[in-house]
C-alpha positions as CSV (number, residue, x, y, z in Angstrom):
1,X,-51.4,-25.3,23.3
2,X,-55.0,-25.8,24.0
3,X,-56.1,-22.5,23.5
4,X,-53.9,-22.4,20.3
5,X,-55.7,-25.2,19.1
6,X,-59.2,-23.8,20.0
7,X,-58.3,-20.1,18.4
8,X,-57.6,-22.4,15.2
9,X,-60.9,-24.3,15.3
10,X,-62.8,-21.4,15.2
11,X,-61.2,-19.7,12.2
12,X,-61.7,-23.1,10.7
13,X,-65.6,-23.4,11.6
14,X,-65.5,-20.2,9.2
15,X,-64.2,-21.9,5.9
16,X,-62.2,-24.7,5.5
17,X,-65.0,-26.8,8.3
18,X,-68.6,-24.5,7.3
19,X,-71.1,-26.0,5.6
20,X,-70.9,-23.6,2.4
21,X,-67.1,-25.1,1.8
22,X,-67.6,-28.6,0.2
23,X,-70.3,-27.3,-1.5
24,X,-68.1,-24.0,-3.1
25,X,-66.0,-26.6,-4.7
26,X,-68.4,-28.6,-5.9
27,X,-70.3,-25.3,-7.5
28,X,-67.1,-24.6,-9.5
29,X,-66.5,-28.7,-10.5
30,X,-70.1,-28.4,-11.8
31,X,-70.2,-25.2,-13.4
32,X,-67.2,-26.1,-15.4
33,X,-68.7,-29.4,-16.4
34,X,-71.7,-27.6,-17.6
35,X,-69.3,-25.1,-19.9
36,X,-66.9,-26.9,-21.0
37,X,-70.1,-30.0,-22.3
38,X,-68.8,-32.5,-19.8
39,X,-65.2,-32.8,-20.8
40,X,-64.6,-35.9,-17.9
41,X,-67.2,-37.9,-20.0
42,X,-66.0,-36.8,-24.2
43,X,-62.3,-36.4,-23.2
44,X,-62.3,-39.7,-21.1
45,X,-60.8,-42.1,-23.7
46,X,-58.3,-39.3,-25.2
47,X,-57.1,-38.7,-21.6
48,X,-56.1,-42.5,-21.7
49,X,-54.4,-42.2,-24.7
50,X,-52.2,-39.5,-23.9
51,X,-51.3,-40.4,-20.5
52,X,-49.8,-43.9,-22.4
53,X,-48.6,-42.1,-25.4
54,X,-45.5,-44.6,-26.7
55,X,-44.2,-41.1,-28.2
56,X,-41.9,-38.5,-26.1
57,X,-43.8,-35.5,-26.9
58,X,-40.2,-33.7,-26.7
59,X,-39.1,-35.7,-29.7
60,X,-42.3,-34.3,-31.2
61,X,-42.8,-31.1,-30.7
62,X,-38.9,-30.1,-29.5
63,X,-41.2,-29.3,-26.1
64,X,-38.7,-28.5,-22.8
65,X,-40.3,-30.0,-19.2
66,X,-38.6,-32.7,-16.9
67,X,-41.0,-35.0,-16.3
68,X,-43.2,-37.5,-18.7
69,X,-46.7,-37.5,-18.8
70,X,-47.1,-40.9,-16.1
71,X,-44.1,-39.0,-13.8
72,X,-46.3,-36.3,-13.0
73,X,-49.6,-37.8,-12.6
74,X,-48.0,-40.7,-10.5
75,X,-46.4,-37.5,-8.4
76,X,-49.5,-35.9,-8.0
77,X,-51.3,-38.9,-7.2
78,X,-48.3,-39.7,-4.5
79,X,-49.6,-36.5,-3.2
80,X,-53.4,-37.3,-2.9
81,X,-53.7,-41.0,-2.8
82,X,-53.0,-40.8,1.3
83,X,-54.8,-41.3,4.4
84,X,-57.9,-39.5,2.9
85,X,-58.4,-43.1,0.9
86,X,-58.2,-45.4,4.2
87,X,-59.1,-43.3,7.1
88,X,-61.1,-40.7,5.3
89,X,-63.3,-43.1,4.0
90,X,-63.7,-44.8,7.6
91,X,-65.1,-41.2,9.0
92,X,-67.4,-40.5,5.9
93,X,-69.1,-44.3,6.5
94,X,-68.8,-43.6,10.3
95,X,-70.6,-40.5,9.9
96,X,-72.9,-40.5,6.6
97,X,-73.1,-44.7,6.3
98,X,-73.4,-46.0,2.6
99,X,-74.8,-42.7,1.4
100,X,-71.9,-41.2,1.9
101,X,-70.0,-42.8,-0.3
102,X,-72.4,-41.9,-3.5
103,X,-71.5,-38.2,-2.5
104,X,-67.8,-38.7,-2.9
105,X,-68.4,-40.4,-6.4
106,X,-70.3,-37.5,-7.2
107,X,-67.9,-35.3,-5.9
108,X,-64.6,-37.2,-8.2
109,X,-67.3,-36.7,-11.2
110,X,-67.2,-32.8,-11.0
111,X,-63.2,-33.0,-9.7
112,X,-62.5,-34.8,-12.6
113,X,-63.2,-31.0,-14.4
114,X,-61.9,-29.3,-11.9
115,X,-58.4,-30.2,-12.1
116,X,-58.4,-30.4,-16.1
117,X,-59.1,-26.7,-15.8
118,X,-56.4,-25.7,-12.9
119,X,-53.6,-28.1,-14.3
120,X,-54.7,-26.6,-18.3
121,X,-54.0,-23.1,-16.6
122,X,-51.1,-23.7,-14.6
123,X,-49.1,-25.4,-17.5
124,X,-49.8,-22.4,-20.0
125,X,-48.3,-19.9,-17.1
126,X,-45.1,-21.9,-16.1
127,X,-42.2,-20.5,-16.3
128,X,-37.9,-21.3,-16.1
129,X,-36.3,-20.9,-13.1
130,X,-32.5,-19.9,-12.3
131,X,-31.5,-22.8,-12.0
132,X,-33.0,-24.6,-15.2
133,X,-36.1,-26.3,-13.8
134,X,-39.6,-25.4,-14.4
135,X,-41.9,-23.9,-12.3
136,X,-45.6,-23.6,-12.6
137,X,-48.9,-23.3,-10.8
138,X,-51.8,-21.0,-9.6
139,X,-49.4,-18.4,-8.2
140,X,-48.1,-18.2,-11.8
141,X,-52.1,-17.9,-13.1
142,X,-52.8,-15.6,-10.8
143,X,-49.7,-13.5,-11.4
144,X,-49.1,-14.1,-14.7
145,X,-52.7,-14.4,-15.8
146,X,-54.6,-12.6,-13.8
147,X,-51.8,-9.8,-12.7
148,X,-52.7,-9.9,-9.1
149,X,-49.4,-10.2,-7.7
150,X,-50.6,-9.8,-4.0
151,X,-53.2,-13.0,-4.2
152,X,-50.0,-14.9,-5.9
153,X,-48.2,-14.4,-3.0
154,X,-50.8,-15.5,-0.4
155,X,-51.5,-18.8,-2.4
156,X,-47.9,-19.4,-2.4
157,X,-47.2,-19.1,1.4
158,X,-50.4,-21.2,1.9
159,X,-49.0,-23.5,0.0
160,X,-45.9,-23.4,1.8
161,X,-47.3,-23.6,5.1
162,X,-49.7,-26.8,3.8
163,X,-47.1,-28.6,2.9
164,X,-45.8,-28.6,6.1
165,X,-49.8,-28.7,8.2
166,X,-51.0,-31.5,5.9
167,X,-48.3,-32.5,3.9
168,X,-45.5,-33.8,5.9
169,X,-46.3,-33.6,10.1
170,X,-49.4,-35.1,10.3
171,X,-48.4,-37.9,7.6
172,X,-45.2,-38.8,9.3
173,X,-47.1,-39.0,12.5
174,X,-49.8,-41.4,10.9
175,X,-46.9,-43.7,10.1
176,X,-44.8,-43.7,13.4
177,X,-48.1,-44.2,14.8
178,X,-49.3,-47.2,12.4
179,X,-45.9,-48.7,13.0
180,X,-46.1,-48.5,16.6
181,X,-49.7,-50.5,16.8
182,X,-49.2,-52.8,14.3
183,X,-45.5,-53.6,14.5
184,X,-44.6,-52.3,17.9
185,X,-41.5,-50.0,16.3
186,X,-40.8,-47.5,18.5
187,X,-42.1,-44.0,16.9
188,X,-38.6,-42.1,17.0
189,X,-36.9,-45.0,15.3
190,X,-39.3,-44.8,12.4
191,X,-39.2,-41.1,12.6
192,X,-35.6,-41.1,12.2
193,X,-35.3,-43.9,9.2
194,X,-38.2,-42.3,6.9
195,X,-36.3,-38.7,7.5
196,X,-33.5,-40.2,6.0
197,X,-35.7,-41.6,3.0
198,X,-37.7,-38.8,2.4
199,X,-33.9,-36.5,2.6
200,X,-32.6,-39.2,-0.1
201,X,-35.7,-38.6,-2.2
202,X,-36.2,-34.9,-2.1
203,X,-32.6,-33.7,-2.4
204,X,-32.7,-35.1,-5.7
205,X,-35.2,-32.6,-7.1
206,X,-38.2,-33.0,-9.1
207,X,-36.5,-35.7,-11.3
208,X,-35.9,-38.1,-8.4
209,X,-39.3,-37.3,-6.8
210,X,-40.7,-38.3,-10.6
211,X,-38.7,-41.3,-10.5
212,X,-39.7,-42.3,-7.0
213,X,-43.3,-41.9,-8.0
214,X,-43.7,-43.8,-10.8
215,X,-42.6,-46.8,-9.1
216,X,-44.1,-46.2,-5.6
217,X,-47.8,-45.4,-6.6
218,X,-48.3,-48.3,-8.8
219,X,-47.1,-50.8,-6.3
220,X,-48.8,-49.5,-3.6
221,X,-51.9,-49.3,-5.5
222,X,-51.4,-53.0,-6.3
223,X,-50.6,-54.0,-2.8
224,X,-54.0,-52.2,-1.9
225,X,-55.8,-53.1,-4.7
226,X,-55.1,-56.8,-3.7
227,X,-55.9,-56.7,-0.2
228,X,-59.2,-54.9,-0.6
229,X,-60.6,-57.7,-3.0
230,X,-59.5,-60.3,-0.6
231,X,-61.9,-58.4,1.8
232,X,-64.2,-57.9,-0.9
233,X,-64.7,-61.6,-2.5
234,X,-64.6,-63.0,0.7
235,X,-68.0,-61.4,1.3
236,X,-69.3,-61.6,-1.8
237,X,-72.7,-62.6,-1.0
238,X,-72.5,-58.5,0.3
239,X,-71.2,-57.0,-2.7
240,X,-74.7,-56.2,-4.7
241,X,-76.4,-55.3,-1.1
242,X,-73.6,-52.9,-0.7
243,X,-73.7,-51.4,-3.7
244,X,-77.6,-51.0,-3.3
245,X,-77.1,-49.6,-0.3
246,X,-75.0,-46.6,-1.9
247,X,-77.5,-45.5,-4.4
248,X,-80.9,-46.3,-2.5
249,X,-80.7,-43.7,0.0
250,X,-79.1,-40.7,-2.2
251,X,-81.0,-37.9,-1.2
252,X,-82.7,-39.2,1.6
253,X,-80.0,-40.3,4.1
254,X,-78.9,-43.6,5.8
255,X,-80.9,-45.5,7.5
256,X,-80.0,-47.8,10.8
257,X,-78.5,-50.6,10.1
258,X,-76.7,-52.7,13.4
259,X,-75.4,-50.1,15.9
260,X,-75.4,-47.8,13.5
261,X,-78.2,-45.2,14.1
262,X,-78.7,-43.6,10.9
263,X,-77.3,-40.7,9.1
264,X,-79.7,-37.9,7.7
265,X,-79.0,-36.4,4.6
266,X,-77.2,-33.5,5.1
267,X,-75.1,-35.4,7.2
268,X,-74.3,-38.1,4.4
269,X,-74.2,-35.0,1.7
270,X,-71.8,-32.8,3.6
271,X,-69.5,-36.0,4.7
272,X,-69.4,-37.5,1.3
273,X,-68.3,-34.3,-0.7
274,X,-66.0,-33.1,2.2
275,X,-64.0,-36.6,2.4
276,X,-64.5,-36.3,-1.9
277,X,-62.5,-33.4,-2.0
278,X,-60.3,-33.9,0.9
279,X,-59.0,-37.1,-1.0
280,X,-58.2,-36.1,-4.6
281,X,-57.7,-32.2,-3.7
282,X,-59.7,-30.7,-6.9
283,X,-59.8,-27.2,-6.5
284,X,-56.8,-26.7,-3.8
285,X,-54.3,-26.0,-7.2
286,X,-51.6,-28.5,-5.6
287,X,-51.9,-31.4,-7.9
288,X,-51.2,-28.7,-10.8
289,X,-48.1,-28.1,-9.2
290,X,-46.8,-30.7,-10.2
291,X,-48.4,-31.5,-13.8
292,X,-46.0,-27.9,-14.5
293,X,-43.5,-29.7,-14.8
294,X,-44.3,-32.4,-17.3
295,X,-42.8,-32.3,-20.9
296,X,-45.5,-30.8,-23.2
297,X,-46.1,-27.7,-24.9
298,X,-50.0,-28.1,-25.3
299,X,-51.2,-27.3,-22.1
300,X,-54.6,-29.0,-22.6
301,X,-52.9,-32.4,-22.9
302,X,-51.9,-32.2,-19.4
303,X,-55.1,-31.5,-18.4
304,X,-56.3,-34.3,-20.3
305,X,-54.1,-36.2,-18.2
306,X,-55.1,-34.7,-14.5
307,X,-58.3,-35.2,-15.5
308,X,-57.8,-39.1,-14.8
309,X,-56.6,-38.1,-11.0
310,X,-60.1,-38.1,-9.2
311,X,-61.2,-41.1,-11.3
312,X,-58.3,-43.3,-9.8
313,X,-58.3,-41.9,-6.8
314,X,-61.7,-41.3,-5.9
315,X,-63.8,-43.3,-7.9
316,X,-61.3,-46.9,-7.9
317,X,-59.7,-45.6,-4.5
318,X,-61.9,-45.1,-2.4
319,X,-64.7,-47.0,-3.9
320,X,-62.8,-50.1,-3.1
321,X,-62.7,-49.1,0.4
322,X,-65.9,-48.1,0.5
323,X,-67.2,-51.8,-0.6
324,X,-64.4,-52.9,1.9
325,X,-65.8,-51.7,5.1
326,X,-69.6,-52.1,3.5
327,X,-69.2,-55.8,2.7
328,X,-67.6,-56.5,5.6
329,X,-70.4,-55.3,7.9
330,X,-67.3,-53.8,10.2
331,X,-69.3,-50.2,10.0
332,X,-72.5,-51.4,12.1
333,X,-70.7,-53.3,14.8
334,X,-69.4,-52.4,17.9
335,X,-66.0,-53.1,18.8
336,X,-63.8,-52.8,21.9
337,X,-61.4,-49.6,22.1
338,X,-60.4,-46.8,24.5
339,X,-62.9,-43.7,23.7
340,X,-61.8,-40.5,22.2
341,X,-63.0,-37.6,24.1
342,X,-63.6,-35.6,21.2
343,X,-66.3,-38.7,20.1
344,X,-67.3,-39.3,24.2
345,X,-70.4,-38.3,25.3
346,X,-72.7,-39.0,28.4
347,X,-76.6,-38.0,27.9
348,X,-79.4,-37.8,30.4
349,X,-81.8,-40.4,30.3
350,X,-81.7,-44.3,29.8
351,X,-81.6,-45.5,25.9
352,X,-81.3,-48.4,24.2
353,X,-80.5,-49.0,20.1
354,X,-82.0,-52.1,20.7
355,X,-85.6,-50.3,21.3
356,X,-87.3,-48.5,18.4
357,X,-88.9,-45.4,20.4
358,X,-85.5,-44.8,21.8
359,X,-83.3,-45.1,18.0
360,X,-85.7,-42.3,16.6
361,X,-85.0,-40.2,19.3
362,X,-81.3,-40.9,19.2
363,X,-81.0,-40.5,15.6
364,X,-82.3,-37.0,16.1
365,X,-79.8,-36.1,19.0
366,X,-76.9,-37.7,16.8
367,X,-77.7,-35.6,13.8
368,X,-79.1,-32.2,15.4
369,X,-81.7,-32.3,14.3
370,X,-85.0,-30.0,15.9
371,X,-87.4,-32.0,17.6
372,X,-84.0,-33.3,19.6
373,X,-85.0,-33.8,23.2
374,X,-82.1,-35.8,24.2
375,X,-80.6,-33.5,27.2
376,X,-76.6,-34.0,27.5
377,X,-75.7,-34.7,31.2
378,X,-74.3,-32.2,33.9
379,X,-73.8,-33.5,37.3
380,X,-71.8,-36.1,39.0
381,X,-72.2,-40.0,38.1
382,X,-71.2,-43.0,40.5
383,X,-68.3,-45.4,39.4
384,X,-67.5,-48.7,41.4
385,X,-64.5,-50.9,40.3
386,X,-64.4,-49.1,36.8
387,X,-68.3,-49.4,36.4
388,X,-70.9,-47.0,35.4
389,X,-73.7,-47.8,38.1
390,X,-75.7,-44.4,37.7
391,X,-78.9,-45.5,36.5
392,X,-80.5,-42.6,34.3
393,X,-77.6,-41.8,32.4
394,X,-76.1,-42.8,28.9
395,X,-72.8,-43.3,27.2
396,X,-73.0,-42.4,23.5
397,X,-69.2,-43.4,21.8
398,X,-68.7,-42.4,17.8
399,X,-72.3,-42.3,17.2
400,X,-73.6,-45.0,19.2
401,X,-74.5,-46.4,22.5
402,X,-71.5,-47.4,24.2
403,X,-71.6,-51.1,25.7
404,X,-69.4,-52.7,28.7
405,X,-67.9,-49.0,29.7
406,X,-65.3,-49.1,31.9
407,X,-63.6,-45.8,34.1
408,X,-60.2,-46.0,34.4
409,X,-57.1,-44.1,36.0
410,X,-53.3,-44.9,36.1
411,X,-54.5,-47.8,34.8
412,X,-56.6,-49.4,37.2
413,X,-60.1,-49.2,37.3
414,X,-61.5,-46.0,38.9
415,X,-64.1,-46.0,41.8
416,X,-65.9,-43.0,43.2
417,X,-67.6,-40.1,42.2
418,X,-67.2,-38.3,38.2
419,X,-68.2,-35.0,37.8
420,X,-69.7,-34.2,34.6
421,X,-70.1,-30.8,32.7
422,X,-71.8,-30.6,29.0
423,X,-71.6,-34.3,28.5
424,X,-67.7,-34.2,29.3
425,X,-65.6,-35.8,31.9
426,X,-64.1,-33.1,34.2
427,X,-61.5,-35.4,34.7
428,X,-59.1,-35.7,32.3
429,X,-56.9,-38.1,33.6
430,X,-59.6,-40.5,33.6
431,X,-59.7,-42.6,30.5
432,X,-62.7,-44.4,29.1
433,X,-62.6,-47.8,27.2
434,X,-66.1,-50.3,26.2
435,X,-67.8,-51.5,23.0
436,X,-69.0,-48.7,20.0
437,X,-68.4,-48.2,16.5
438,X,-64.8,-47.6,15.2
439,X,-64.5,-45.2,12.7
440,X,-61.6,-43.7,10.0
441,X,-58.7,-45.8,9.6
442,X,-59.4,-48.1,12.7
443,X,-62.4,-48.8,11.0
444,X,-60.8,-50.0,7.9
445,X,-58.4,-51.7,9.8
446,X,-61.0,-54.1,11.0
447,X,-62.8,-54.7,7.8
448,X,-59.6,-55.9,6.5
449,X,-59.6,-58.5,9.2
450,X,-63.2,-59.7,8.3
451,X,-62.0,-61.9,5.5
452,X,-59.6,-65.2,5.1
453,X,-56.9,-63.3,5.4
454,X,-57.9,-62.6,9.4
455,X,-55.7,-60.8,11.9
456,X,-53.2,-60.2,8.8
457,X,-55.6,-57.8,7.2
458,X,-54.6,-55.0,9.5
459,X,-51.2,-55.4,8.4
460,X,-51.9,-54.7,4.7
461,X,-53.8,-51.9,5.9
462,X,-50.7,-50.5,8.3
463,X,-47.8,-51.1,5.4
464,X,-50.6,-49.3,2.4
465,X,-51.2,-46.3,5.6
466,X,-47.1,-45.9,6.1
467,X,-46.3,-46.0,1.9
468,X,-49.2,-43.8,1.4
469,X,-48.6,-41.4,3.9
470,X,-45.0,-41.4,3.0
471,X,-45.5,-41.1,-0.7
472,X,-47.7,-37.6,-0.1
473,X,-44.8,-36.1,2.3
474,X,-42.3,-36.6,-1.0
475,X,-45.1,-35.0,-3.3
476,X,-45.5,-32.2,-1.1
477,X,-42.1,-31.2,-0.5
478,X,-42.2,-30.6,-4.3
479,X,-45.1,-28.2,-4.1
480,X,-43.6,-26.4,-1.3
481,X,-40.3,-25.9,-3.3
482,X,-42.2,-24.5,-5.9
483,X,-44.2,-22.1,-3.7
484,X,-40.8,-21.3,-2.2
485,X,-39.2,-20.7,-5.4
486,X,-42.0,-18.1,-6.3
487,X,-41.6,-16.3,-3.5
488,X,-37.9,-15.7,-3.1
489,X,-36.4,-18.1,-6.0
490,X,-34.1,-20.6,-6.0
491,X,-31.6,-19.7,-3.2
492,X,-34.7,-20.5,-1.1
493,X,-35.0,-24.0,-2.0
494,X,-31.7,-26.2,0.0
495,X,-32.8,-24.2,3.4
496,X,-36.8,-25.1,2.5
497,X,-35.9,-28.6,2.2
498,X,-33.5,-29.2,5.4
499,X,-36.2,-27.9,7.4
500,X,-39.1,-29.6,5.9
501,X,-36.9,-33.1,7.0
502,X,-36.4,-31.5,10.4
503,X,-40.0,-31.0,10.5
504,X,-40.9,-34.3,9.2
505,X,-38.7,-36.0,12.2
506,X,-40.1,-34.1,15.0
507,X,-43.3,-34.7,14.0
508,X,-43.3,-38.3,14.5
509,X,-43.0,-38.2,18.3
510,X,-44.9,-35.1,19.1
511,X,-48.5,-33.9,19.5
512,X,-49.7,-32.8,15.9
513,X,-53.6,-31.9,17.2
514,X,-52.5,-28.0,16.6
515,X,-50.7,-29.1,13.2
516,X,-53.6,-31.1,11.9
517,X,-56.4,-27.9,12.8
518,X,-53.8,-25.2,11.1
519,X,-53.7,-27.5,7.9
520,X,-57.1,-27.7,7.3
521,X,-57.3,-23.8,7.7
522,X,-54.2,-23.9,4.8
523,X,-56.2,-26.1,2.9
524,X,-58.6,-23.7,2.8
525,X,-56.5,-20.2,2.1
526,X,-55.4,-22.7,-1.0
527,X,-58.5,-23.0,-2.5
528,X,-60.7,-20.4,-2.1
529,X,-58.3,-17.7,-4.1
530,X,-58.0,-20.8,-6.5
531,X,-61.7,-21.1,-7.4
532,X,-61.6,-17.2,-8.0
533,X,-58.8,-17.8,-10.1
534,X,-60.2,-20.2,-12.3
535,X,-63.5,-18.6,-12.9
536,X,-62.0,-15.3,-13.8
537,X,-60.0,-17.0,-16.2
538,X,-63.1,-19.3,-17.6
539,X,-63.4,-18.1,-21.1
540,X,-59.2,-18.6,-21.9
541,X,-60.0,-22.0,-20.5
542,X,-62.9,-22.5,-23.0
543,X,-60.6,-21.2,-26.0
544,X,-58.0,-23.4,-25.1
545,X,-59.5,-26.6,-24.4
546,X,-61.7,-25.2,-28.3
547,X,-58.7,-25.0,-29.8
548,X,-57.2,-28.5,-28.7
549,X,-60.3,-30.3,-29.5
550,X,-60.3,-29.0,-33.4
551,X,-56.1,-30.3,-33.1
552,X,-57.3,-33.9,-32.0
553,X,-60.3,-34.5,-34.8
């Protein structure tokens, strides 16, 4: 499995984890932004206005769909509002600091365009199914549009395959695993009582998904909304520091702050637009999915409406969490935890973040930067009762230098020798634990403590995680049904769905590191035929949304 998941992590270094990838989506956010005169900023108040529209646009026009205007942005939204907003935030802080956060707003600005222009182009390309319902998407662009019948089919199975990768196992896995810190539940259990839910919801079609969304998204929204401001006004001597601190250091990086070391500014940059995109998905065509099916026969309109998506989810979303785990101070202190070996590392060399010599040269090792002389360690270290007592040696732990380390194995403390290759523990029974930074959703998790609401903080954070995580496993199956539907139509759909469920159970009790590394590489096979899809088809979308803007004057 191992070497599975290694073979996986390369392809991904190629695309969906290179540097040129965040910025490929951003290019097309911003060129569209630039031709089509900024629609996010002179559609803005229209988008509003249709989204509430009092008026069924099927009594209006005689237009055929199955799903209002709020249904399907409250079911794509169930589909991007997710982990990305709790724990993605976490890592791009973690990673970037407060810089980071400026990139993702950035990022929502230019998404905002983005998905008006896939969810405009999907909707014009639907289509009926067999069996009554509509289906729509890139696949149909690219088919139907584009005639390229043999791209169609490639998005389609990587949707398919996404909506299993990132979708439904890793989500269901988040929540069994939430449940299991915060509550104790055993991870089965939960597994086995969400199946049944998300069975319940999905068998119903796109009309009970709809339903389901409608009511799930703004109550979770709430729930969060309210805990974060807890968070937030309980520290509000932090809130205009924090806000500072986003904007100050743009396009010049983070600087140390607590046992935070500093991020440079590719770091921040590349963070910040990755976790942007990662959150409200503008580019990867699935949110579109679902707009096809809303009740309109003016494409644009739709658009108008996904155009809102990045704002809520990016821009409120995350911002919230952003000012969260900023004005809570949670981001530059170290807390106790058992280290990930993925974040672990032991460098030669005695350092201290407590010295100034010894933080400039750290902050250059952390961000590979040249002029790095840091040296990680290869040898053998001394450990007596679960103590490091090798003298010239380091422990760095998510970015920082680790404090109170202790070796352990079986559970007692470890004594003896460790050998050490590349930084890593040879060992890998042996299990590390001591002070460092947290980071992703542990990080929020802690921020939410760091008000009056205490201990209970991490409990609004766990319940928001499960409903959030649960809420994009229903929005995906829909996608995945549509993909399916494409591919070999309807008789496709009853087996798609059993074995999504199956899928869905399993995953809550078993490893999903291979799951989590083939998503992303999905994620990418998504969006990259996507982006070529939409700028092919650039001037149709600049007659369209032409067209609709003499309609609404």
């Amino acid at each position: 499995m191992l070497e599975v998941n290694n073979f996986l992590v390369s392809i991904d270094s190629l695309i969906g984890a290179a540097p040129w990838f965040p910025f490929y989506l951003l290019g097309i956010g911003l060129f569209f932004t630039i031709y089509l005169k900024f629609p996010q900023i002179r559609f803005f108040k229209h988008a509003w206005k249709v989204l509430f529209d009092p008026e069924e646009e099927s009594k209006k026009h005689g237009a055929h769909g199955e799903t209002s205007h709020f249904q399907a942005m409250t079911m794509a939204l169930s589909g991007t509002v997710g982990t990305g907003n709790i724990g993605g935030v976490g890592l791009a802080v973690y990673i970037g600091g407060p810089t980071a956060i400026f990139w993702m707003l950035a990022t929502a600005f230019m998404g905002m365009t983005t998905k008006f222009v896939e969810v405009s182009l999907s909707h014009k390309y639907r289509v009926d199914s067999d069996d009554g319902t509509v289906a729509g998407g890139p696949m149909y662009v690219m088919d139907r549009g584009l005639g390229w019948k043999p791209m169609a089919i490639f998005f389609a199975a990587a949707v398919v395959l996404s909506s299993f990768g990132s979708g439904s196992m890793p989500q269901v896995n988040n929540i069994a695993q939430v449940m299991r810190e915060t509550f104790d539940f055993n991870e089965m259990v939960v597994g086995g009582i969400a199946s049944l839910f998300l069975g319940f919801v999905i068998i119903g079609g796109v009309t009970r998904i709809a339903a389901f969304a409608s009511r799930i998204v703004p109550a979770m929204a709430l729930l969060y909304l309210t805990g974060s401001l807890c968070v937030i006004l309980s520290n509000y001597e932090n809130i205009i520091p924090s806000f500072v601190s986003i904007f100050s250091s743009a396009f010049t990086g983070s600087s140390a702050a607590g046992g935070f070391l500093g991020a440079a500014f590719a770091f921040a940059a590349n963070k910040g637009v990755g976790r942007g995109l990662f959150s409200n998905e503008a580019g990867q065509g699935s949110s579109a999915i679902a707009h096809s099916s809303a009740i309109t026969e003016e494409p644009v309109s739709e658009g108008m409406v996904a155009l809102l998506e990045p704002f809520i989810d990016t821009i409120m979303i995350c911002t919230l969490t952003g000012l969260v785990i900023l004005s809570s101070g949670a981001w530059t202190e170290k807390y106790e935890n058992t280290f990930q070996m993925a974040d672990f590392s032991i460098i030669a060399g005695s350092y201290s973040d407590q010295n100034d010599a010894d933080k400039a040269e750290l902050y250059k090792h952390i961000n590979f930067m040249e002029g790095d002389t840091i040296k990680t360690y290869n040898g053998e270290i001394d450990i007596v009762s679960g103590k490091l007592i090798s003298g010239d040696v380091t422990v760095l732990n998510a970015r920082s230098v680790a404090e109170d380390v202790i070796f352990s194995k079986n559970d007692q403390p470890y004594s003896g020798k460790l050998a050490v290759s590349d930084g890593k523990l040879n060992d890998t029974d042996v299990s590390v634990s001591g002070k460092s930074l947290l980071h992703s959703a542990a990080l929020t998790s802690r921020a939410f403590t760091k008000s009056f609401l205490g201990e209970n903080g991490k409990y609004i954070v766990a319940i928001s995680l499960a409903l959030f995580a649960f809420s994009t496993a229903v929005a995906w199956s829909y996608y995945g049904d549509r993909a399916i539907t494409f591919l070999v139509g309807t008789r496709g759909i009853l087996p798609y769905r059993v074995v999504y469920v199956i899928g869905f159970f399993i995953a809550s009790f078993a490893d999903t590191t291979v799951i989590w590394t083939f998503a992303a590489i999905t994620v990418a096979f998504m969006t990259i035929p996507n982006v070529i899809c939409m700028f092919l088809m650039r001037k149709e979308v600049k007659h369209m949304v032409e067209d609709y803007a003499k309609k609404i004057k």
